[in-house]
GUDOMI-891630 format. One line per 2 residues: for each residue z, x, y of C-alpha. Coordinates in Angstrom, 3 decimals. Each point is the difference from the previous one (the first is absolute). Example, Ala and Ser with C-alpha at 12.3 -4.5 7.8 and 13.67 -1.06 7.14 Angstrom:
BEGIN
7.800 12.300 -4.500 ~ -0.660 1.370 3.440 .
***
This chain:
BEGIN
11.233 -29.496 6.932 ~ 3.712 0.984 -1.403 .
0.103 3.597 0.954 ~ 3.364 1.058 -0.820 .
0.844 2.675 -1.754 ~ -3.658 1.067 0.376 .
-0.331 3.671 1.632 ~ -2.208 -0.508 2.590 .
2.916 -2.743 1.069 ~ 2.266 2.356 -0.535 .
-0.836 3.378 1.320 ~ 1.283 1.483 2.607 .
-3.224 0.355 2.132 ~ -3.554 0.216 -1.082 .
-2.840 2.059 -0.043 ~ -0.058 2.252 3.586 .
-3.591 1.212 -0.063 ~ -1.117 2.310 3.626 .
-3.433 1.177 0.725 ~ -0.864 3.835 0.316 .
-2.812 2.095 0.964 ~ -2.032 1.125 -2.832 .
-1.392 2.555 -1.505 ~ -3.397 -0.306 -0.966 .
-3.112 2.001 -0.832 ~ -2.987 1.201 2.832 .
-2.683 -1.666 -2.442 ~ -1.995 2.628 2.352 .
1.888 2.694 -1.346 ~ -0.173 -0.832 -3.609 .
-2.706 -0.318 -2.579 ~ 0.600 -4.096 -0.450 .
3.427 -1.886 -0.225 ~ -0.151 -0.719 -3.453 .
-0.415 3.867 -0.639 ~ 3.405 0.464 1.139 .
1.589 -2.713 -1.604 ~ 2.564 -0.094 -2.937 .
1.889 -1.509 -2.377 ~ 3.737 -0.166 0.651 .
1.488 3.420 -1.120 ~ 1.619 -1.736 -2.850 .
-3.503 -1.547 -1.504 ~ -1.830 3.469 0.437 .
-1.058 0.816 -3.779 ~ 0.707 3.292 0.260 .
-1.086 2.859 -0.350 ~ -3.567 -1.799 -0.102 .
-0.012 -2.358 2.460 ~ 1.862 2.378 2.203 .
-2.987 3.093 -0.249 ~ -2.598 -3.399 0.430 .
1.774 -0.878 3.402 ~ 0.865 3.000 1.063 .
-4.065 0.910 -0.744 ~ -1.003 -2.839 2.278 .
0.324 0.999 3.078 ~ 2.294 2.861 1.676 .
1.635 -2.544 1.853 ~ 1.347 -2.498 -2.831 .
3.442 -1.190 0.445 ~ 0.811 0.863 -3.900 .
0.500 3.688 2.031 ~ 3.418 -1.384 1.980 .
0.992 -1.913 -2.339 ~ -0.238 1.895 -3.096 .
-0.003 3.576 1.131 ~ -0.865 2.476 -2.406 .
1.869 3.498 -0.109 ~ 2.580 2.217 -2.142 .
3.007 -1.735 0.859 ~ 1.472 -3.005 1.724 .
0.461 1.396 3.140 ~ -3.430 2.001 0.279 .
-1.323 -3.395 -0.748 ~ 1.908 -1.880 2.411 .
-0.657 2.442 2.206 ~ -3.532 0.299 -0.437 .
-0.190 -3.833 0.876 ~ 1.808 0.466 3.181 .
-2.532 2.871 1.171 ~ -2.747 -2.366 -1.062 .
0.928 -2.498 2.553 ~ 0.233 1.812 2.538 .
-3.066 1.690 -0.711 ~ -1.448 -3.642 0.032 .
1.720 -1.243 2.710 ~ -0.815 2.991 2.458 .
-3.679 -0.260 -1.278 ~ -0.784 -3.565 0.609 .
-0.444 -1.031 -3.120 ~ 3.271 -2.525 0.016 .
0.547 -1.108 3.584 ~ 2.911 -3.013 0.589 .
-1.128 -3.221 1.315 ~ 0.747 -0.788 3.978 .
2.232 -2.816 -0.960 ~ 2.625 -0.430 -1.629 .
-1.646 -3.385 -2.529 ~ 0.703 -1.689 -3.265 .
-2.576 0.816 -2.236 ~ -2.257 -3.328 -2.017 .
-1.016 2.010 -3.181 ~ -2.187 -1.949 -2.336 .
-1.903 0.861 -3.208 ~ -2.625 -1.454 -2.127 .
-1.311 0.659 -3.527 ~ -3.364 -1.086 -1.601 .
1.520 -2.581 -1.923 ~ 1.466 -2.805 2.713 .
3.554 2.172 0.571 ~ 0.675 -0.465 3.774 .
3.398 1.338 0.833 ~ 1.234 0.239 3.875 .
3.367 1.382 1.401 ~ 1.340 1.734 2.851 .
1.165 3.104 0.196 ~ 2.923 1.488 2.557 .
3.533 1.959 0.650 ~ 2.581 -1.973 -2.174 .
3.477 0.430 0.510 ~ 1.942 1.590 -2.498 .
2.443 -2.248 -1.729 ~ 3.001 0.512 -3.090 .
-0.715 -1.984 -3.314 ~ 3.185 -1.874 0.467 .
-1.400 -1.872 3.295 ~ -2.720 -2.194 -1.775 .
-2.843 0.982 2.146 ~ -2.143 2.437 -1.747 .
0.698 -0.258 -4.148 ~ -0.795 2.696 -2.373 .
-0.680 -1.170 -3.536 ~ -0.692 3.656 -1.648 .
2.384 2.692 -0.051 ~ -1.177 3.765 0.883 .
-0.085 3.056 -1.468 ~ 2.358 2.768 2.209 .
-2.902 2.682 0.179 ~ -2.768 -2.098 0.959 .
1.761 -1.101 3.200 ~ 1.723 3.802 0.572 .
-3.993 0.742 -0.295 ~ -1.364 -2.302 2.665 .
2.945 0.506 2.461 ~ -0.730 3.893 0.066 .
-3.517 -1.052 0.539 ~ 1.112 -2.342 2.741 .
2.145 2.059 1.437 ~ -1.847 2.900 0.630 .
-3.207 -2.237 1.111 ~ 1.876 -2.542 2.136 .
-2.193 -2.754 -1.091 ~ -0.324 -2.779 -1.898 .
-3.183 0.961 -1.843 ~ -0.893 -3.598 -1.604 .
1.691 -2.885 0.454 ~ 1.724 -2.158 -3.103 .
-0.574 -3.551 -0.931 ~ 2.176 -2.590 0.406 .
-0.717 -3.610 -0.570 ~ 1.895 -3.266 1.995 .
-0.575 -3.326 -0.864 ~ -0.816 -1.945 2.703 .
-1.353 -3.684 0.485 ~ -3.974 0.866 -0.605 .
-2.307 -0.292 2.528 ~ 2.311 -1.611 2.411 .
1.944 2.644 0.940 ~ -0.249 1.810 3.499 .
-0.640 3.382 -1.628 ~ -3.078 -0.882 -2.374 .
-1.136 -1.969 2.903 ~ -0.375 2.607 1.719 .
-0.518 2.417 -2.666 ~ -3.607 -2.793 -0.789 .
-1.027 0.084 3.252 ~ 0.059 3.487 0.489 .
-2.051 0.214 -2.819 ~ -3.004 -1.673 1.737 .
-0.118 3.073 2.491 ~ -1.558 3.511 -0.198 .
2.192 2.328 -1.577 ~ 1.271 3.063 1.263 .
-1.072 1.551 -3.497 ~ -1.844 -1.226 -3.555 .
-1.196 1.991 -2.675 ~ -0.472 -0.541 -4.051 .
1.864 2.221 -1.638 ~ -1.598 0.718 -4.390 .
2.044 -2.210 -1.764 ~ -1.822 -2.300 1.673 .
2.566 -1.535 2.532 ~ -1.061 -0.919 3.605 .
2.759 1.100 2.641 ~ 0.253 -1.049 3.895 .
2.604 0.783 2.216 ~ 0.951 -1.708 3.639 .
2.898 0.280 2.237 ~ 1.832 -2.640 1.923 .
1.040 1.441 3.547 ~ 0.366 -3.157 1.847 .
3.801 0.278 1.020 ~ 0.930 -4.208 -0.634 .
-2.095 0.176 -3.274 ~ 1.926 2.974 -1.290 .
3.435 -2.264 1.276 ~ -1.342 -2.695 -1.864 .
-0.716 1.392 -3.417 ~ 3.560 2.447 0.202 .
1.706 -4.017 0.668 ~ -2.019 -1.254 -3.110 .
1.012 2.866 -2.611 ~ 3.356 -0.014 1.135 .
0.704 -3.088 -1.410 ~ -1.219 1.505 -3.838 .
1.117 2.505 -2.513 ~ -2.321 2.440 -2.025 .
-0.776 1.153 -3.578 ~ -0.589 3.585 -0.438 .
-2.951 -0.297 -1.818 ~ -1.310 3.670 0.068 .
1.965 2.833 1.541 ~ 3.584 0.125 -1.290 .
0.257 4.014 0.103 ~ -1.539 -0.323 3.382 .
2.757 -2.830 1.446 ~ 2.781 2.476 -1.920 .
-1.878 2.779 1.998 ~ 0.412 -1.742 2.977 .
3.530 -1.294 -0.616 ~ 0.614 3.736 -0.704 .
-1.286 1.432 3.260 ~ 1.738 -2.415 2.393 .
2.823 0.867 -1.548 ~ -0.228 3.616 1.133 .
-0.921 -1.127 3.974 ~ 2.764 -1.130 2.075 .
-1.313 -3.904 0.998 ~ -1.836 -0.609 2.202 .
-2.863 1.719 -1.159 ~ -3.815 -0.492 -1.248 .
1.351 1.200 -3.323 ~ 1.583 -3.715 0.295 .
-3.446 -1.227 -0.685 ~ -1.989 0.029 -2.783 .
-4.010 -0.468 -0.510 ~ -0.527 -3.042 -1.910 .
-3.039 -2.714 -0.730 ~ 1.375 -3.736 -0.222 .
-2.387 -2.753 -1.725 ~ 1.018 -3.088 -0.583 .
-0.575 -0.955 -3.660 ~ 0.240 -3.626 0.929 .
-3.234 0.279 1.683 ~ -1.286 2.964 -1.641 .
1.356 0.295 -3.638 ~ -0.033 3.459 -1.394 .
-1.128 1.170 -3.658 ~ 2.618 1.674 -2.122 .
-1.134 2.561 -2.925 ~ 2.259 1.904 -1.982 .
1.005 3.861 0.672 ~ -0.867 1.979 -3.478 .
2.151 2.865 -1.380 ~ -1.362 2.804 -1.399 .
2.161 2.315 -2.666 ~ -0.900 3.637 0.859 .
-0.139 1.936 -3.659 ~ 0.858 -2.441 -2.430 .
-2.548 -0.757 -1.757 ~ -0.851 -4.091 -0.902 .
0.939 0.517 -4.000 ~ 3.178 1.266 0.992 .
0.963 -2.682 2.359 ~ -1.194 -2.466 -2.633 .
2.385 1.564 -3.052 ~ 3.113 -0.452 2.441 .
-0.715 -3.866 0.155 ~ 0.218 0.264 -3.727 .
1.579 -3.641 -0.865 ~ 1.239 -0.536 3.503 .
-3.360 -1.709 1.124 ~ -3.014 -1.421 -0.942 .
-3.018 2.064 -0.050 ~ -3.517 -0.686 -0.579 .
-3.153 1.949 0.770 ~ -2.647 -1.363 1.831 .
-3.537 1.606 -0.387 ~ -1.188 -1.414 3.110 .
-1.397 0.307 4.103 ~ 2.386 0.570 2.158 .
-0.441 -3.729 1.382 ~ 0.666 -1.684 -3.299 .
3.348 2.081 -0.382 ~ 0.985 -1.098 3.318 .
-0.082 -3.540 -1.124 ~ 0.966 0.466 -3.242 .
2.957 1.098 2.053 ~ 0.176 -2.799 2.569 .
-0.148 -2.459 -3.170 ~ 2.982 2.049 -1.243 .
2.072 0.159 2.893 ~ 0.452 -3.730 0.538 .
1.903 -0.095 -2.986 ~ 2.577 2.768 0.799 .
-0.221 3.886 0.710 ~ -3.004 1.911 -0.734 .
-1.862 3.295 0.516 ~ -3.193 1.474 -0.547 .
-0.071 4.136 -1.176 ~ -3.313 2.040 -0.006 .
-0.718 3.346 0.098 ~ -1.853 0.703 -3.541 .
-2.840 -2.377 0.599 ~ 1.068 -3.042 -0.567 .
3.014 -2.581 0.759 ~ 3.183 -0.972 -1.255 .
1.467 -3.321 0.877 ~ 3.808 0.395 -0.064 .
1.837 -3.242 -0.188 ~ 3.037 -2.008 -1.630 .
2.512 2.846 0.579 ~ 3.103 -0.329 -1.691 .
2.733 -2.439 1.063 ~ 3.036 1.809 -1.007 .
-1.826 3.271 1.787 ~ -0.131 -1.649 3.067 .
3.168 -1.440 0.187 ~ 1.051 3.354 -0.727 .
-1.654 2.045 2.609 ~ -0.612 -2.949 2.600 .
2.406 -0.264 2.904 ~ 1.743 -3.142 0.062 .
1.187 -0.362 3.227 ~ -2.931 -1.492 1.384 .
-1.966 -3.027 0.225 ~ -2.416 -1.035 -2.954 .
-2.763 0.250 2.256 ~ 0.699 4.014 0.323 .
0.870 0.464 -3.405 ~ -3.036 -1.209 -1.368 .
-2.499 1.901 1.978 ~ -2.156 2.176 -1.785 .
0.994 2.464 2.389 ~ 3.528 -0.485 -0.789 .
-0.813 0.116 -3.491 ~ -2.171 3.418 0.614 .
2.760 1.762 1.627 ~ 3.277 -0.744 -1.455 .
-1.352 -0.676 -3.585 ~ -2.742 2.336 -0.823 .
0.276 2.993 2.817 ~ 3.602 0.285 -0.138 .
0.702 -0.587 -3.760 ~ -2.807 0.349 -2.019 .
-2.362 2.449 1.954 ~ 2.427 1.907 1.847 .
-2.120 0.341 2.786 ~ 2.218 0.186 3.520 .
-1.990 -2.566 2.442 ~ 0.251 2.544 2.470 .
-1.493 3.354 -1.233 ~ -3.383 0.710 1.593 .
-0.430 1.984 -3.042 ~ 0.546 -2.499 -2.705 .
-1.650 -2.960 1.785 ~ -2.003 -0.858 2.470 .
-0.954 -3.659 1.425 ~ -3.762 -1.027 0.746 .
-1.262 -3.031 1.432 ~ -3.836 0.252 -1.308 .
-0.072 -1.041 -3.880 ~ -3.133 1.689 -1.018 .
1.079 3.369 1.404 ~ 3.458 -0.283 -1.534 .
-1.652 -0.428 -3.459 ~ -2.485 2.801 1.047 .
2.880 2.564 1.020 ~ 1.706 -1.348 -3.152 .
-2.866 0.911 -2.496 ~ -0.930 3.325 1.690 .
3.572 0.972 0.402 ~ 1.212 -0.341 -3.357 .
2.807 -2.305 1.126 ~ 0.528 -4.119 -0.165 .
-1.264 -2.191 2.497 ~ 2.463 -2.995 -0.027 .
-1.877 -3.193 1.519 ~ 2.142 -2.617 1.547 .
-0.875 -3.698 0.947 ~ 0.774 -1.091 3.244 .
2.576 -2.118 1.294 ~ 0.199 -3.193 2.017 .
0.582 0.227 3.776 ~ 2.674 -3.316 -0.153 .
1.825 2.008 -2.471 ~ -0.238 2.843 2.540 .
1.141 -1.743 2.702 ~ 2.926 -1.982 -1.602 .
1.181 3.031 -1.162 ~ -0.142 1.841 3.410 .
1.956 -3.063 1.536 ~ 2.704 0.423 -2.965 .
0.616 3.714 1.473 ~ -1.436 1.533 -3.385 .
-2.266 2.111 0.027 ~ -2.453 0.887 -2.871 .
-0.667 3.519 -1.941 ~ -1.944 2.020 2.556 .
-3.949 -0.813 -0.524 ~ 0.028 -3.008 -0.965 .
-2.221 -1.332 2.125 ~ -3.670 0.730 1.426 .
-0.404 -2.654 2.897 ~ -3.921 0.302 1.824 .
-1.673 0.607 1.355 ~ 1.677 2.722 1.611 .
-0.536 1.422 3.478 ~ -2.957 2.987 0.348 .
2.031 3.125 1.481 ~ -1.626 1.473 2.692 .
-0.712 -3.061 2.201 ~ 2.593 0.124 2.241 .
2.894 2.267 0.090 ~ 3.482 0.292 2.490 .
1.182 3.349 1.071 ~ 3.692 -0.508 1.010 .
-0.506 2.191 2.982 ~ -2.878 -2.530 1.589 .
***
């Protein structure tokens, strides 16, 4: 195969992956596994799904990583004392070893997705070996480097994908066959998802599979603010240090393809006629007096013929489609590739936040991104405000774009399934 110019020919080294002792739960000390489980602190519906978790069990993992208190430092705080409260108690105890960690899940419906989780080492943008493809909002990743900071932990590892050659490769090898032993944990977690957990000690293994991934380059597929976070913090330690490291779970979508869903918006107090009257002549609007599921592929139908939204928040749906062409090339950035520029997401941002909306992308206050569609029409409806439904995009359109160095509006993407927090953790200190 002609690889030049590729990245993966290109970059300067590849993927440095090193085991670590983890952190992991007594399942003595705690009600059941799957009791203190979460979400990753970015998925957490909140305040809902936060009281649910937090409800579960006294131990849940939703308690470091999304600490409730007055202000940002009482909370960050708060999750520091936890730990150690935790740690001292028994109830997380690190591993003997230092391993890499096979993490698989399962759902009811024939979803089998298997990866590996370790230390990676931290790497710039401009060397080709880890790509973003999202860009990240300043406070989210100010947020979760206090947190880290003041914990010294990686709290839930991000996922990146790799695309090796399938079921050849030395790491799924060994990733499959350690999947035919006891785990060193399982548990079903209620969305239904099956979750098991071993660790590779075995010093040549571990030199095998670190040989194997550093011949590859990853996708950030769920975890940008994190991998700014952790950019961030290295940054502030003289090298070498742990901070150098970063927790991360690799899957190779070659072997184990991933499922990518759209990341909703929701429009905190504006309500849906409003947002309608703005799009006034600039789009086409019609209103759809159906289920939810019908509106979604009313809206797939749509959106493989150009740009395309679905609104809700006054009991029922508005498919909004055929925008203008002279609006976007009037509010559309040119200086990227067609591929960009035609992303609904593109389209979302540039056209209808920034110049017909006036919503700033970044305002907690104004707008808030959700990954579960039903609850974003939900908060929508009982809120007042407008739940703006997106459809999602194509991973090869991901990818090439990553590859191109441009990266797409932040939350674009919803790649899954994503990794359960509270499996395995890595205090820097360990």
């Amino acid at each position: 195969m002609n690889t030049a110019g590729h990245p993966e020919a290109t970059a300067r080294r590849g993927l440095e992956l090193t085991p670590f002792r983890g952190l992991r739960y007594d399942p003595d000390r705690v009600g059941s596994l799957a009791a203190v489980t979460s979400p990753p602190y970015d998925v957490v519906v909140r305040p809902d799904g936060l009281h649910q978790l937090q409800s579960n069990d006294p131990y849940n993992i939703v308690r470091l990583i999304l600490p409730q208190a007055t202000t940002p430092a009482e909370r960050n705080e708060q999750a520091a004392r936890t730990l150690r409260g935790w740690l001292s108690e028994g109830i997380l105890t690190a591993d003997p070893e230092p391993g890499l960690y096979v993490y698989e899940q399962r759902d009811g419906a024939g979803l089998l997705q298997r990866g590996i989780i370790g230390t990676l080492l931290l790497s710039e943008p401009s060397e080709g070996v880890v790509l973003p493809h999202e860009d990240v909002m300043p406070h989210v990743v100010a947020d979760r480097a206090a947190l880290m900071r003041a914990t010294s932990a990686n709290l839930e590892p991000l996922l990146l994908t790799y695309r090796g050659n399938g079921s050849e490769s030395v790491t799924t090898t060994a990733i499959e066959r350690m999947a035919g032993q006891p785990p060193l944990l399982a548990t079903t977690t209620e969305d239904g998802y099956s979750h098991r957990l071993w660790s590779i000690t075995e010093p040549a293994e571990v030199a095998r599979i670190r040989s194997d991934l550093a011949q590859h380059q990853a996708l950030i597929a769920d975890g940008h603010h994190r991998w700014a976070t952790y950019r961030r913090l290295r940054a502030e330690h003289p090298s070498p240090s742990p901070w150098d490291h970063g927790l991360v779970l690799l899957v190779d979508t070659a072997r184990y393809p991933l499922r990518v869903r759209a990341i909703h918006r929701l429009l905190h107090g504006v309500p849906v006629a409003r947002s309608l009257a703005l799009l006034d002549g600039l789009f086409r609007v019609q209103r759809l007096d159906v289920p939810l599921a019908e509106a979604l592929d009313a809206l797939a139908d749509s959106a493989c013929a150009g740009n395309a939204f679905l609104l809700a928040g006054d009991g029922a749906f508005h498919l909004v489609d055929r925008p203008d062409p002279d609006l976007l090339s009037r509010t559309v950035p040119t200086d990227r590739p067609t591929a960009w520029r035609t992303l609904d997401a593109t389209v979302l941002h540039a056209t209808l936040l920034a110049n017909v909306w006036h919503i700033p992308e970044d305002d907690p206050a104004r707008i808030a991104y959700i990954h579960d569609t039903a609850a974003t029409v939900e908060k929508a409806e009982r809120d007042g405000g407008t739940a703006v439904l997106m459809h999602p995009v194509r991973e090869e359109v991901v990818r090439d774009l990553a590859r191109q160095g441009v990266t797409m509006p932040r939350k674009s993407t919803s790649f899954g399934p994503k990794p359960a927090s509270g499996l395995v953790l890595r205090a820097l200190d360990v």
